[in-house]
N, C-alpha and C positions, 0 to 999 in steps of 0.2 A: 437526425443524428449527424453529427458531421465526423466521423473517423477519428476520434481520438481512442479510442477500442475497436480492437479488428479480432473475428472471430475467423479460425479455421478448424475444420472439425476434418478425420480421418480414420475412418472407420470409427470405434469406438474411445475415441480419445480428440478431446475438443482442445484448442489452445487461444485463448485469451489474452492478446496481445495489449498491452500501454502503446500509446500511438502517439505524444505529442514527445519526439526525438528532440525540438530546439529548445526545449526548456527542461530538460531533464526528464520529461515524463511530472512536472509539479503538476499535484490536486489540486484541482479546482473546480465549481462542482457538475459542469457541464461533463468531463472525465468521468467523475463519480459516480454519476445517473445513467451515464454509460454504460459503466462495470455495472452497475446493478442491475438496468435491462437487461443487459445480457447476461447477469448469472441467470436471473430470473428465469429467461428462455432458453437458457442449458441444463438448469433440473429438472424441466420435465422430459427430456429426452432419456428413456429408457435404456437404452440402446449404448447410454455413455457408462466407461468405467473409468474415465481419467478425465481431471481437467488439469492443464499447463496455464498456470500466470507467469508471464513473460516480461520484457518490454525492449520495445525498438531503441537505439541509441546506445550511448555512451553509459546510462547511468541507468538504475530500475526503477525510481523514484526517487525525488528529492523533499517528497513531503509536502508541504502547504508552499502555494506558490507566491512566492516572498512579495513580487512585482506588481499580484493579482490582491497581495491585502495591501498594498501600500495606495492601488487604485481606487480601492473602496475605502480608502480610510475614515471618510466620514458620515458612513455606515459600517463598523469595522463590528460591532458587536454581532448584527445581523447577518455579515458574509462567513466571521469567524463562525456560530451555529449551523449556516448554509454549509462548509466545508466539512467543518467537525462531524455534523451531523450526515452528511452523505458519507463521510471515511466509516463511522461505526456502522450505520447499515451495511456497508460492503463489508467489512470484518466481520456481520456476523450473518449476510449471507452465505460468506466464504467457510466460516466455521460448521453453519449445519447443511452444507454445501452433502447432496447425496452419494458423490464419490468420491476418489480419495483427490486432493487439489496437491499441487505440485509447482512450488515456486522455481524457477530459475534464474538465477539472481546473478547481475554484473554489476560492475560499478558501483557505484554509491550509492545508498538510503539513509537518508535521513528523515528524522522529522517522526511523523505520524504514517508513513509509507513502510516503517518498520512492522505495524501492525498487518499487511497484508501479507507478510512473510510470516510472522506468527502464527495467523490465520492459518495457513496450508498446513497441509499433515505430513509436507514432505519439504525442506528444502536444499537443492542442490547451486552450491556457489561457486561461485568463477575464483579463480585463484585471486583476482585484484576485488573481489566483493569487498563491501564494508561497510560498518552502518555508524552511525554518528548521533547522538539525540538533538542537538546543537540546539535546545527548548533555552538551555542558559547564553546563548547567543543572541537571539531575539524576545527572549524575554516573556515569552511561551508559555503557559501549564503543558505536561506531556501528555499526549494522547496515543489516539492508538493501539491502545496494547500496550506499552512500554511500564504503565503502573500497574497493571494488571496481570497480562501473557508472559511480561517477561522474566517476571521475580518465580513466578511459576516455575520455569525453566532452568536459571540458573541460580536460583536463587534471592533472597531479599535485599542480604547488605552487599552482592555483587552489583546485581540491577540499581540499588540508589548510589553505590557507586559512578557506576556510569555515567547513570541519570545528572548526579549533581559534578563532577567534574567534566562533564562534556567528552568522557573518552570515546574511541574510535575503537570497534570490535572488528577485527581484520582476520 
């Protein structure tokens, strides 16, 4: 593991820290495998009634790491599956997650990073939070949660709202 997920546990309440601060906290799937060890190793702790997903930095996620498929780009089908598919594992490790998860959320999310906020049963935001789907930016399918978690929540023609004009939920 190299520390892109840092766990502290306190008493009965564990927090699950995003650890890469110079790149916004972007998915990529070394990160991903991360968060998944580690929820993996925080369910069976009896003992826990709370988990905190967190992240170091300026921002909570930025989503897929724009830099990281631009490197792979010719294997881009293969890394897009690698990311996507370690994002829905942790969304729905996070969903049947055995106690309640609790996002704390700053900064920006964008992307497919919006689904780890969906995920939790609880989320508490910083007055400058914000999330962005920016999928019409790069040119993206959305993932995450965003066509599924979110229409749930707010709705269907607010969500493809969003979805399809690129708006900023603040």
């Amino acid at each position: 593991m190299s520390n892109l997920v840092l766990i502290e546990t306190d008493g009965a309440i564990a927090t699950l820290t995003l650890n890469r601060p110079e790149r916004h906290n972007a998915l990529v799937p070394e990160l991903l495998a991360e968060m998944l060890a580690a929820l993996d190793g925080l369910k069976a702790r009896a003992e826990l009634r709370a988990l905190i997903l967190q992240a170091n930095g300026r921002s909570f996620s930025t989503g897929g790491d724009v830099r990281a498929f631009y490197k792979h780009r010719d294997d881009i089908a293969r890394y897009s599956n690698e990311v996507v598919g370690g994002l829905n594992q942790v969304i729905l490790a996070l969903i049947v997650f055995p106690t309640p998860v609790i996002a704390a959320v700053q900064g920006i999310v964008t992307g497919g990073s919006l689904g780890l906020v969906l995920a939790s049963d609880i989320a508490l935001l910083a007055p400058i939070a914000s999330f962005t789907p920016f999928y019409t930016v790069v040119g993206y399918s959305p993932d995450g949660g965003w066509t599924a978690m979110l229409p749930s929540i707010i709705g269907a023609k607010r969500a493809a709202e969003i979805l399809l004009t690129n708006q900023t939920i603040s």
